[in-house]
C-alpha positions in Angstrom: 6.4 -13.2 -7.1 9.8 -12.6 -5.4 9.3 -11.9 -2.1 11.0 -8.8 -1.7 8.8 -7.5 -4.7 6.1 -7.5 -3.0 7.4 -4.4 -0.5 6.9 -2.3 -3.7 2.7 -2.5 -2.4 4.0 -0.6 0.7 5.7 1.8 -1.5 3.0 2.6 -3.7 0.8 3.2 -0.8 3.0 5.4 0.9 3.8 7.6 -2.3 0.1 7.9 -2.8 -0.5 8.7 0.7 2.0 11.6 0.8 0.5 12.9 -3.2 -2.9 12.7 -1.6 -1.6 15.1 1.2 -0.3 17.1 -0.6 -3.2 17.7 -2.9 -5.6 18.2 0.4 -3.1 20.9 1.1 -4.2 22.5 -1.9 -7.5 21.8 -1.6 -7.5 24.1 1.8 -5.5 26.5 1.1 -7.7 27.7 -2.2 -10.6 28.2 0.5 -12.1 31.6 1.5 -9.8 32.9 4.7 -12.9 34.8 5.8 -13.1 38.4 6.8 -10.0 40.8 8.1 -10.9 40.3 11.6 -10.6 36.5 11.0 -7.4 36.2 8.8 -5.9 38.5 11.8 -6.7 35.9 14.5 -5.5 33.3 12.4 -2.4 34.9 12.0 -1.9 35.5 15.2 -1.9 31.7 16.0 -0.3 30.7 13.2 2.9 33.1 14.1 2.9 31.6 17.5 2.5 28.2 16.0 5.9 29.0 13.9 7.7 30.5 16.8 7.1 27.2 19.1 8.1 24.8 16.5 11.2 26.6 15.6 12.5 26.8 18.6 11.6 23.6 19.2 13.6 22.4 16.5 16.3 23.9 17.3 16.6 22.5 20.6 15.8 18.8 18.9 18.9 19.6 16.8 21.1 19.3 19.2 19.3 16.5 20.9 19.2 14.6 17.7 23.0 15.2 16.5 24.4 14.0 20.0 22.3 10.6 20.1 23.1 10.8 16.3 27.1 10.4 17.4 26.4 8.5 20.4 24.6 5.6 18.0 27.8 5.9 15.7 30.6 5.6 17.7 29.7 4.0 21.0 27.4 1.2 19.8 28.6 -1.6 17.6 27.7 -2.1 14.4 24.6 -4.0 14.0 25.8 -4.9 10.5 29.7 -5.6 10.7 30.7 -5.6 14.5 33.7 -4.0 14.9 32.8 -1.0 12.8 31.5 2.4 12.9 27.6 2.1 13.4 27.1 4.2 10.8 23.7 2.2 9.2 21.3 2.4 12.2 22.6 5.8 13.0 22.1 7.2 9.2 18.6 5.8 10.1 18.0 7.4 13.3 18.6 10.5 11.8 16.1 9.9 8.8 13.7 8.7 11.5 13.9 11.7 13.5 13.8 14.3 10.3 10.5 12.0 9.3 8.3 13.0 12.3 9.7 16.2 12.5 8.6 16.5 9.1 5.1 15.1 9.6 4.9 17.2 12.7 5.6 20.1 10.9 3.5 19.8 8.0 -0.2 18.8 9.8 0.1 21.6 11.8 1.3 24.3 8.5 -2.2 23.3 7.2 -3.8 22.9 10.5 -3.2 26.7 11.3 -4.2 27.4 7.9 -7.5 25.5 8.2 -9.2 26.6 10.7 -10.2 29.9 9.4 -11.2 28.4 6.4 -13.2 26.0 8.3 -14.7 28.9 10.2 -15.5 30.9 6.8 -17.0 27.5 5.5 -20.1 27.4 8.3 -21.3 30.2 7.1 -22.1 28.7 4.3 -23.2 25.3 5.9 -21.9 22.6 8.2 -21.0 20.2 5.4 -18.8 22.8 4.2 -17.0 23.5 7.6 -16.3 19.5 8.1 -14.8 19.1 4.5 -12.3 21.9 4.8 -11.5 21.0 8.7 -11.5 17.7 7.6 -9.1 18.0 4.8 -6.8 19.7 7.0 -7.1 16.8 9.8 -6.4 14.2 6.5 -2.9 16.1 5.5 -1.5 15.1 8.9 -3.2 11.8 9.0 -1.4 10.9 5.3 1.6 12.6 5.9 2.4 10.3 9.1 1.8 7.0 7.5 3.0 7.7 4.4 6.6 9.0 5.6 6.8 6.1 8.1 6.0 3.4 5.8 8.4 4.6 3.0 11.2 4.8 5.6 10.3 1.5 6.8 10.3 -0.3 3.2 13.5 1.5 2.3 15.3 1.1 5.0 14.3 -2.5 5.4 14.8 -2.9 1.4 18.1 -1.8 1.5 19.9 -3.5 4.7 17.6 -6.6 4.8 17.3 -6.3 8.6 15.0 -5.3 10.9 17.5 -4.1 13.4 18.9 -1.3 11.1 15.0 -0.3 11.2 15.2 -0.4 15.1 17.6 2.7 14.2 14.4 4.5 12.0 12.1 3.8 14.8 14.0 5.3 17.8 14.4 8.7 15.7 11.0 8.8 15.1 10.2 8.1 19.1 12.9 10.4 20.4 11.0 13.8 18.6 7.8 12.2 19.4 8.1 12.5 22.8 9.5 15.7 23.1 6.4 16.7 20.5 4.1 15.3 22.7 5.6 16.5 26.1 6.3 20.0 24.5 3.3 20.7 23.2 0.9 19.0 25.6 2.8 21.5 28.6 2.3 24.3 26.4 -1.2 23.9 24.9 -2.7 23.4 28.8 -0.2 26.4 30.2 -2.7 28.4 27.8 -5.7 26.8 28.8 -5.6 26.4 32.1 -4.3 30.1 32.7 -7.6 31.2 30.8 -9.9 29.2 32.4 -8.9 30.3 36.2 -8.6 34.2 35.0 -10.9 34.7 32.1 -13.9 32.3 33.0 -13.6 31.6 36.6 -12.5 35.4 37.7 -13.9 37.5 35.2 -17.2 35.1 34.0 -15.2 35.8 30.4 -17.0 33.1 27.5 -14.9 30.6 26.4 -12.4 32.2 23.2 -13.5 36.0 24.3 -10.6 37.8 22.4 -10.6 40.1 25.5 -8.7 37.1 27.2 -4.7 37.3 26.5 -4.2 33.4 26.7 -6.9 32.7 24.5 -4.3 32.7 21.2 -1.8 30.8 23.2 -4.5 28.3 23.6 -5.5 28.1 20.6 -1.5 27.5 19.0 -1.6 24.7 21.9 -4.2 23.0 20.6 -2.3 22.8 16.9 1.3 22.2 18.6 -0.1 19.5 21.6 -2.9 17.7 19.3 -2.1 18.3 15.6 2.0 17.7 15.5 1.8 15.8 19.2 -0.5 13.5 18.7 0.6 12.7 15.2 3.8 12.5 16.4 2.8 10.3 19.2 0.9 7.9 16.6 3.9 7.9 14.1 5.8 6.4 16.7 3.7 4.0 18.0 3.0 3.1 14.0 6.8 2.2 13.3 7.2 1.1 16.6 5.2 -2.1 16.1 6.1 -2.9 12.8 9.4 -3.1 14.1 8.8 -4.9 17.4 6.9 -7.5 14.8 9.7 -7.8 12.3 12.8 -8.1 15.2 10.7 -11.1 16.8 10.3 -12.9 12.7 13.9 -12.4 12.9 14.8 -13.9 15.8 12.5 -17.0 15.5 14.1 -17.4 12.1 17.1 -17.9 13.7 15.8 -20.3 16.2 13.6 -21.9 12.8 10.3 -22.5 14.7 7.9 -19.9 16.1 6.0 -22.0 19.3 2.1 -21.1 20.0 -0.6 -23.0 21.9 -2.7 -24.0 18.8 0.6 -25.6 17.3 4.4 -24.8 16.8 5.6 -24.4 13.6 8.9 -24.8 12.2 10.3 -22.5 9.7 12.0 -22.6 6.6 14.5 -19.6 4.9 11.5 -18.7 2.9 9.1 -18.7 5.6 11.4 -16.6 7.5 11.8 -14.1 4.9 7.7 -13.5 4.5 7.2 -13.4 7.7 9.4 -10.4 8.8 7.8 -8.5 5.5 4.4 -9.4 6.8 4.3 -6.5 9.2 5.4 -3.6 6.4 2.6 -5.5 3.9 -0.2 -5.6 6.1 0.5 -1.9 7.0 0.8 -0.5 3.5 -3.0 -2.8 3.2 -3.9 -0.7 5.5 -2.5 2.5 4.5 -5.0 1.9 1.4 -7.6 1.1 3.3 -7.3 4.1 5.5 -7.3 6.1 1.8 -10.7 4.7 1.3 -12.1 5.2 4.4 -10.9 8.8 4.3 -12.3 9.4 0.9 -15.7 7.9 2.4 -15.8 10.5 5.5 -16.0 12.9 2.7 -19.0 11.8 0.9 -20.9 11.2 4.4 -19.7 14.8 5.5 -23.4 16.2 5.0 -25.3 17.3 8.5 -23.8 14.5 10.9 -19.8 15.4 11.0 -20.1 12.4 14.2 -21.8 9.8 12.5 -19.6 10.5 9.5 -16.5 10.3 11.4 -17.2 6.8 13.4 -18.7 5.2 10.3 -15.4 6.1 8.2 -13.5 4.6 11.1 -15.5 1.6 10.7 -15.6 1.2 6.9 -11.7 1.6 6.9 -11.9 -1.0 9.2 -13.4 -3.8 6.9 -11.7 -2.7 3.9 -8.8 -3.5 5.8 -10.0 -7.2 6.6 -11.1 -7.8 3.0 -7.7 -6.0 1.6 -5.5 -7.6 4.2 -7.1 -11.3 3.6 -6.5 -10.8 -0.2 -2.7 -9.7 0.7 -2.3 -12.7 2.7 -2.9 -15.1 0.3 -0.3 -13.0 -2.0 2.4 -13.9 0.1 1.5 -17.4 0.9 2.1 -18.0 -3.1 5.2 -15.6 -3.4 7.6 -18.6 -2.7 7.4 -21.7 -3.7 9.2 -23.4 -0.7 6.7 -22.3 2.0 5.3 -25.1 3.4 1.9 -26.0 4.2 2.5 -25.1 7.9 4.3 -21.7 7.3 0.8 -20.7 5.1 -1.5 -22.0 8.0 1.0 -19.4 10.5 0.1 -16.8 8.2 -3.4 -16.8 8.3 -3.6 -17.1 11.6 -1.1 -14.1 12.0 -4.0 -12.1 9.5 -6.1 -13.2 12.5 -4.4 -11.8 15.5 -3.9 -8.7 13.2 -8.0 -8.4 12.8 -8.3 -9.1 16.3 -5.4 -6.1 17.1 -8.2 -3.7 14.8 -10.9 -4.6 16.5 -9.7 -4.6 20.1 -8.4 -0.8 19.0 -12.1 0.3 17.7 -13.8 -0.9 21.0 -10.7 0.3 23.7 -11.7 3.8 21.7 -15.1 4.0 22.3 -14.7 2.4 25.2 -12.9 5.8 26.6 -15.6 7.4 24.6 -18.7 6.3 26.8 -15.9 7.5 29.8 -16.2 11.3 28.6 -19.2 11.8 26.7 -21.8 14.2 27.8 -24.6 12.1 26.9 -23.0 9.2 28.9 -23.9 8.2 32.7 -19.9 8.8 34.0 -20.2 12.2 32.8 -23.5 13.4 33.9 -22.2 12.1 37.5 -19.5 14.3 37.6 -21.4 17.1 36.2 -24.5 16.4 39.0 -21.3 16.2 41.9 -20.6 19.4 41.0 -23.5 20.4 43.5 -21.9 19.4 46.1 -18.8 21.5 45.5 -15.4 21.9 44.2 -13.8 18.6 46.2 -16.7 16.4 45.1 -16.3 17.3 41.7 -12.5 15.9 41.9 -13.5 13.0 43.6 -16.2 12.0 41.3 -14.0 12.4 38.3 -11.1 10.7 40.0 -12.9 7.4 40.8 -14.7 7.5 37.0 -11.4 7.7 35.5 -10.1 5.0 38.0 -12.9 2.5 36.8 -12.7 3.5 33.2 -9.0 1.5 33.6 -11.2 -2.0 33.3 -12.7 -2.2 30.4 -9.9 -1.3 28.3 -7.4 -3.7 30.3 -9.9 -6.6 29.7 -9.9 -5.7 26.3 -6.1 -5.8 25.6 -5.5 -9.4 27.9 -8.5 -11.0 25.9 -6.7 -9.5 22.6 -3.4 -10.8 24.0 -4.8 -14.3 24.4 -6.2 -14.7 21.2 -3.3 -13.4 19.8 -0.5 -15.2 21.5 -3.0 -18.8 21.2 -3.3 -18.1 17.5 0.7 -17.0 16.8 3.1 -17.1 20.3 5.1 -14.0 20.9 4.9 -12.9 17.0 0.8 -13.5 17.3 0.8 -10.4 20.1 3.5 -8.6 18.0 0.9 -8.6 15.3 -2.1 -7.5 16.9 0.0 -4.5 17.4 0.2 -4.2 13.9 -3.2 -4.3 13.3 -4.6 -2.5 15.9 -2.5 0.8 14.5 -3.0 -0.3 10.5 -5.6 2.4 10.1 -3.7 4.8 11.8 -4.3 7.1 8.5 -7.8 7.7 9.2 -7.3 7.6 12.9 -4.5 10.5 13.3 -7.1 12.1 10.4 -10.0 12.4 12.8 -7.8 13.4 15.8 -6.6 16.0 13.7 -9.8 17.5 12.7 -10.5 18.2 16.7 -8.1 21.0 17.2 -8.7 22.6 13.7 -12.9 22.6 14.6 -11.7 23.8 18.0 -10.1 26.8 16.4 -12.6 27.3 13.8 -14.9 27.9 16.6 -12.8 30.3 18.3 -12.2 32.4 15.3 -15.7 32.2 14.3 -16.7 34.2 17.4 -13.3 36.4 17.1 -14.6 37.4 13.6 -18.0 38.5 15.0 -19.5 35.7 12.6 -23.2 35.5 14.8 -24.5 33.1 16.6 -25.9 30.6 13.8 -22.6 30.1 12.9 -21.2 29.7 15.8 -23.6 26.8 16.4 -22.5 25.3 13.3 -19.1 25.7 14.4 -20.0 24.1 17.8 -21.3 21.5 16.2 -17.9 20.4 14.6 -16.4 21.2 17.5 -18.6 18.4 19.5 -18.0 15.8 17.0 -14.1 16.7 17.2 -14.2 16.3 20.9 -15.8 12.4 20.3 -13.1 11.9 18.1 -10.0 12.6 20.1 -11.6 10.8 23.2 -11.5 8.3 20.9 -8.0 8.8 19.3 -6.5 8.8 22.7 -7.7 5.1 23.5 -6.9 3.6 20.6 -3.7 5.2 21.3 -3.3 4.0 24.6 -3.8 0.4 23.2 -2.1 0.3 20.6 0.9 1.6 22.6 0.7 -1.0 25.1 0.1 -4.0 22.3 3.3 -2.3 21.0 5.9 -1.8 24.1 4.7 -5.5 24.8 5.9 -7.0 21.3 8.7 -4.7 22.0 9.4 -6.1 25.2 9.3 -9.7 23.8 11.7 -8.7 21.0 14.0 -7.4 23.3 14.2 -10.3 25.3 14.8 -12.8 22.2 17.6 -10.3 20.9 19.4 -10.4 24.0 19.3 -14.3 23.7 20.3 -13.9 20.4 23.0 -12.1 21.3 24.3 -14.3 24.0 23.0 -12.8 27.5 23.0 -14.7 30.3 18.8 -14.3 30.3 17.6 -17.8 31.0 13.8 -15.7 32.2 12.4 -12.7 33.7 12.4 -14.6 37.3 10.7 -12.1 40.1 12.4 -14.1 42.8 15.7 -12.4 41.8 16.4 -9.9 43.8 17.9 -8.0 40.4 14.7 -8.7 38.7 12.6 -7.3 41.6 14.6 -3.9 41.9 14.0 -3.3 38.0 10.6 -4.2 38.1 9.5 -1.6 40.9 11.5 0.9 39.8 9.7 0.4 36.3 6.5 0.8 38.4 7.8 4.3 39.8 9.3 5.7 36.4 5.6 6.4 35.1 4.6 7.9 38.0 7.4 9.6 38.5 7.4 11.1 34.7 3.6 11.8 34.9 4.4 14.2 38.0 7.4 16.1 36.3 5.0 17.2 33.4 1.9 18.4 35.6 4.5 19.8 38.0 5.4 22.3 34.8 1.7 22.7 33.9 1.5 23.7 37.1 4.2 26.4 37.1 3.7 27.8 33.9 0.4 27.9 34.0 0.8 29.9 37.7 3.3 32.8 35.7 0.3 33.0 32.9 -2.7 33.3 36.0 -0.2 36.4 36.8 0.2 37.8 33.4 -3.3 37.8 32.8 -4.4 39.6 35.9 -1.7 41.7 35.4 -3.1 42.8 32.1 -6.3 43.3 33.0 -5.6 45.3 36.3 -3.0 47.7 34.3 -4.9 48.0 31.4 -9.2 47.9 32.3 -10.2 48.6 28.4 -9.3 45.1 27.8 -11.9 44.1 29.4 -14.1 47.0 27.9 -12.8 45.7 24.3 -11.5 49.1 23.8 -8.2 48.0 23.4 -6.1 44.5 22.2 -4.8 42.5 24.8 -1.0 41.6 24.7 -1.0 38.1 23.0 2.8 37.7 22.3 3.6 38.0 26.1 1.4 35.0 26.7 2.9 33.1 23.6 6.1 33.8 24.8 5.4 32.9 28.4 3.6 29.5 27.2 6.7 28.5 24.7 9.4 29.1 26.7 8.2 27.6 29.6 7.4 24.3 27.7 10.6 24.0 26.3 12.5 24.5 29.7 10.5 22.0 31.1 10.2 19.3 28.9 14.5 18.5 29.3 13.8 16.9 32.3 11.2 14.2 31.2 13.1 13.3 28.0 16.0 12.7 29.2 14.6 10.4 32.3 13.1 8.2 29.2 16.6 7.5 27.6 19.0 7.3 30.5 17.2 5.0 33.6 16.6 1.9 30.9 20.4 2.4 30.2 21.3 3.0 34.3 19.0 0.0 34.7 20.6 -2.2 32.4 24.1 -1.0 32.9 23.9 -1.7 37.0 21.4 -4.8 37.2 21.7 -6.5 34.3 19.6 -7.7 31.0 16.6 -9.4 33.1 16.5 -6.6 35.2 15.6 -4.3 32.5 12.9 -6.8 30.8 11.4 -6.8 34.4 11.9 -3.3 34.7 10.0 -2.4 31.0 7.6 -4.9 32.5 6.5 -2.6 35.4 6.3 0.4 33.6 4.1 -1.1 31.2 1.7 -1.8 33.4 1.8 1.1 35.8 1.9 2.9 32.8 -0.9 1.4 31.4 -2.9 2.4 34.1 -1.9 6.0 34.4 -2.2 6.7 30.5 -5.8 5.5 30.5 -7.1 6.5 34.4 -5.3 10.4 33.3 -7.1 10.8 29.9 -10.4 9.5 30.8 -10.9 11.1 33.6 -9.3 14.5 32.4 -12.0 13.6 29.5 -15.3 13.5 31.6 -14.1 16.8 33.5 -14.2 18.6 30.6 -17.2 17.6 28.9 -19.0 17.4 32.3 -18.1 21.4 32.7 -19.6 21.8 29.1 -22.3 20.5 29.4 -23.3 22.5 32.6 -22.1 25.5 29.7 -25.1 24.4 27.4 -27.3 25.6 30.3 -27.9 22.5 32.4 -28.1 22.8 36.2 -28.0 26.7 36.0 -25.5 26.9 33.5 -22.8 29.2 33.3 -21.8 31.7 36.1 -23.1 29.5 38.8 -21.0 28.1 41.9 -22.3 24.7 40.2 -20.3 26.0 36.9 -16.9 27.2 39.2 -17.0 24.1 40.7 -17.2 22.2 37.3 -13.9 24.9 36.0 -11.9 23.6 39.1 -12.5 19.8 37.5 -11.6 20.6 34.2 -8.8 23.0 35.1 -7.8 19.7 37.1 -8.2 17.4 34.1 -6.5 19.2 31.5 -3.1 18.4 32.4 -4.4 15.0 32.9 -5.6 14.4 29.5 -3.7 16.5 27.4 0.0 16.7 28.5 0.6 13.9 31.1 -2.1 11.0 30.0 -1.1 11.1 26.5 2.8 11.7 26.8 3.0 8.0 28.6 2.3 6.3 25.3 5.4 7.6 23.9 7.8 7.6 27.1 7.0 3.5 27.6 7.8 3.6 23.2 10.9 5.5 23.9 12.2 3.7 27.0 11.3 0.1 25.0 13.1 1.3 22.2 15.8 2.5 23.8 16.4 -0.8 25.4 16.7 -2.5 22.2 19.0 -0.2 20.4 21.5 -0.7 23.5 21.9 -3.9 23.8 25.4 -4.3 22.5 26.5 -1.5 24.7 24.7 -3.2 27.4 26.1 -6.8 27.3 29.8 -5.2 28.0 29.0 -5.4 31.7 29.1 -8.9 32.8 27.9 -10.1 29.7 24.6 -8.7 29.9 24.7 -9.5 33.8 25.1 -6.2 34.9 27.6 -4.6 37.8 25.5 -5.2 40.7 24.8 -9.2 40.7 22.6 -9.1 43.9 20.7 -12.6 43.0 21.5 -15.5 40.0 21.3 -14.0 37.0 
């Protein structure tokens, strides 16, 4: 079997992925819509849905055209130096077009599915999960299945990884303004509606009386449906391609060094190793199929249990799948030696061990923010004491819930690097992401249960149904407390390997990078300022939250004071003035953020040199690390605390203990839906960005930098 052959798996698995989306399009869309009532509030979000994304992409098409010229003509060819960088800018541009096309497609069905999903519990609850479900799965498939056949093309057609690096950096320059876009609009909505319509006016959660409760509802499809799909897409190519730059490199050097055992490579070795990643991905795209197709046969009564077993079956499929794939490519060439072989099944070891630090990290943040849980209950009991003690109690949770999750990466990062060195790490991050298919499928089926819920009360469907629909709704909140950690790992497993492969391609390409040496006083500036740039970015996005959301408070009360039958249901409130408020204000802020992700790495390295940036990546990393998860777990447990006092626990709604719980979760949800999340993909972007610049980069000094402040 020739080597390159065996990419054709990856193929396959992609093609199938993107047929089996497209025929659980089909299977939603032939569902009941439900009544008129219904099929109007579904329109209504899926118009404002349309308008977001539109306008959106126009504003990405400018962004993506000028980086598209910038890669072209100011970066030298990665290919033939000297020449127009026209290969990894061709594919930056199909990496772009790729998650905007992903984006754009989960959230099509997703607006479409949730009425459906509504009409479905009113015949049971198996019937809700399979259409919501099916919806999730179309954006779940569609992500993999375009990355991997981008990936395996490109890769297939230029035979290097760094022409990939191009593929990737499209696809992490529209996830982050996805992610930022939509998570600044989707809590705009919600926190407007929670300060007016439940805290002011004692309004239920989705009353149709409250004008932001539409906007809300397009957030949740634009923020968790094309955002976090997005966000996952990226992190998905991301590490395949941080895997296959650092195969590349130790080729060139011809051994790859580890603890257990260095081993020295030969062409062929080489050659398997840096189509390792895409083959172990497209294993498990396949397992991801199968784990998708069993969600749907445990759909029945339990849509939680259903969910987190499919997770898990997925999971060892991929083990079996990937073992039996593994000892494919040891055979594919006859000249691998007997060492090369051993490397490669202990790099199907640090992938396993990637998987199964992802699963626990995810129900790690799980325990965090489930109502059921001690952390939660806490927070919900502090509310007793007030509105402060609530934020401090949710505050310190979230603060401890960052421990867990970093002892799980370092002890995944030991393994890893014992078992396989740099390339060992770079792998984990492979296999902590190579279900991604049925992981961006259950984070998917959150907001579509979320809206099915809404519209099921909007439709007037009765309270049974309802209950069904809450139901879904529950298990959909589980899952995207649990998306958001695996997320959060895999993202730091992968701006790791990606710091790693930046560091042996500057090498490679002759910069004066001897190590990342602290002591240097160049070092140390990039390092700190890496420590700020999270911080910094994380402020920006609530900052907008903030103002937005302040211009919807006023448009709501303004509604309601001018226009009292609102209230009295006599008359519709004014929807598209809350859209527009929501999606304009997102896109105005979001500039800011973006462009901070792209131009300090470049500053950075331009001013203090190569080392400087690898330091500086460094302490972002890790400051980042710690925002990302501290944000969405504790933004996590103040929402599900306030819902559980909803259920009717300690006086339930309407009570001062209930306000207080609003002001936490009104607190938390820029936390865990706009800045938390958004982290994963700026540390991607800035990584990436990094590595893509490096030629540019090693014109000052030769990679010294302008300001030489210690030795480089």
């Amino acid at each position: 079997m020739a080597v390159p052959f065996i990419l054709i798996v990856a193929l396959i698995a992609g093609g199938i992925s993107i047929a089996m989306a497209l025929y659980f399009r089909y299977l939603v869309l032939k569902e009941d819509p439900g009544n008129e009532k219904m099929i109007e509030v579904a329109g209504y979000i899926e118009e404002g849905a349309k308008t977001y994304i539109k306008v959106q992409y126009k504003v990405l098409g400018l962004f993506v055209t000028a980086l598209f010229l910038i890669i072209l003509f100011l970066l030298p060819s990665v290919i033939n130096p000297g020449t127009l960088n026209w290969e990894q800018a061709v594919a930056y541009l199909i990496g772009a077009l790729g998650s905007m096309l992903a984006g754009w497609l989960g959230m099509y069905v997703g607006v479409k599915a949730n009425t459906r999903a509504a009409q479905g519990c009113t015949v049971n609850t198996k019937k809700g999960f399979d259409i919501a479900f099916f919806g999730g799965s179309v954006m779940g498939l569609a992500v993999v299945g375009v990355a991997l056949i981008g990936v395996s093309v490109i890769y297939g057609i230029f035979q290097t990884p760094l022409v990939v690096l191009g593929f990737s950096f499209g696809a992490s320059s529209i996830a982050l303004f996805m992610k930022c876009g939509g998570g600044i609009y989707t809590k705009t909505a919600d926190v407007g509606a929670d300060l007016v319509g439940k805290a002011e006016y004692d309004l239920p959660e989705d009353d149709p009386r409250n004008p932001a409760t539409i906007a809300d509802n397009v957030g949740d499809n634009v923020g968790d449906i094309a955002g976090m799909g997005s966000d996952l897409f990226d992190s998905y190519v991301a590490s395949i391609v941080a895997a296959m730059m650092l195969a590349a490199s130790f080729g060139i050097a011809g051994i790859i060094e580890s603890p257990i055992g260095d081993v020295t490579l030969t062409a062929g070795g080489t050659a398997i190793l840096v189509i390792t990643p895409i083959i172990l991905c497209g294993v498990g795209l396949i397992s991801s199929l199968i784990g998708i197709y069993f969600i749907k046969l445990k759909g029945s009564e339990e849509p939680g249990k259903a969910l987190n077993t499919g997770t898990y079956f997925a999971t060892l499929i991929y083990f079996g799948l990937s073992a039996l794939f593994t000892f494919f490519l040891s055979i594919s060439d006859p000249t691998v030696t007997q060492a090369e072989i051993g490397l490669l099944w202990r790099i199907w070891g640090t992938s396993a061990i990637g998987l199964i630090a992802g699963i626990i990290l995810g129900f790690t943040s799980d325990y965090f923010t489930r109502d059921d849980k001690k952390p939660t209950r806490n927070i919900a009991n502090a509310a007793k004491e007030g509105h402060a003690v609530v934020i401090l109690s949710g505050f310190s949770y979230g603060l401890i819930s960052v421990v867990p999750p970093a002892l799980g990466i370092v002890i995944a990062m030991a393994i890893a690097f014992w078992l396989g060195g740099f390339f060992g790490v770079a792998m984990a991050a492979v296999g902590m992401l190579a279900i991604v298919g049925t992981i961006v499928s259950n984070d998917a089926y959150g907001p579509i249960v979320d809206n099915a819920r809404a519209i099921a009360e909007q439709g007037a469907l009765g309270d049974e149904v309802i209950r069904t629909a809450d139901r879904l709704d529950s298990a959909g909140n589980t899952a995207k407390a649990i998306t958001k950690g695996f997320a959060i790992g895999a993202a730091n497993l992968t701006v790791l390997a990606l710091l790693f492969s930046f560091v042996e391609e500057a090498r490679t390409k002759g910069a004066s990078i001897a190590s990342v040496d602290l002591l240097n006083v160049n070092v140390l500036i990039g390092a700190f300022i890496g420590v700020v740039v999270p911080a910094l970015f994380s402020a920006l996005l609530i900052l907008a939250v903030q103002r937005n959301a302040a211009k919807m408070v006023d448009e709501i009360r303004r509604q309601f004071e001018e226009n009292p039958k609102i209230l009295t249901g006599e008359e519709a409130a004014d929807f598209s003035r809350t859209i527009d408020i929501a999606t304009k204000g997102s896109l105005r802020e979001l500039i800011l953020p973006s462009l901070i992700s792209i131009l300090i790495p470049i500053a950075i390295g331009v001013l203090f040199g190569v080392a400087a940036l690898a330091a500086f990546l460094g302490g972002a990393i890790l400051s980042g690390f710690v925002f990302a998860v501290f944000m969405s777990n504790s933004g996590g447990a103040w929402d599900n605390a306030k819902k559980w006092i909803e259920d009717g626990n300690l006086g339930g709604k309407g009570t001062d203990i209930h306000k207080a719980s609003i002001t936490g979760d009104t607190v938390g949800d820029p936390f865990k839906d706009t800045a938390g999340p958004s982290i994963n993909t700026l540390l991607v972007v800035m990584s990436l960005t990094a590595s893509i610049f490096i030629g540019f980069l090693l014109l000052f000094g030769g990679g010294a930098g302008l300001l030489i402040l210690g030795i480089p």
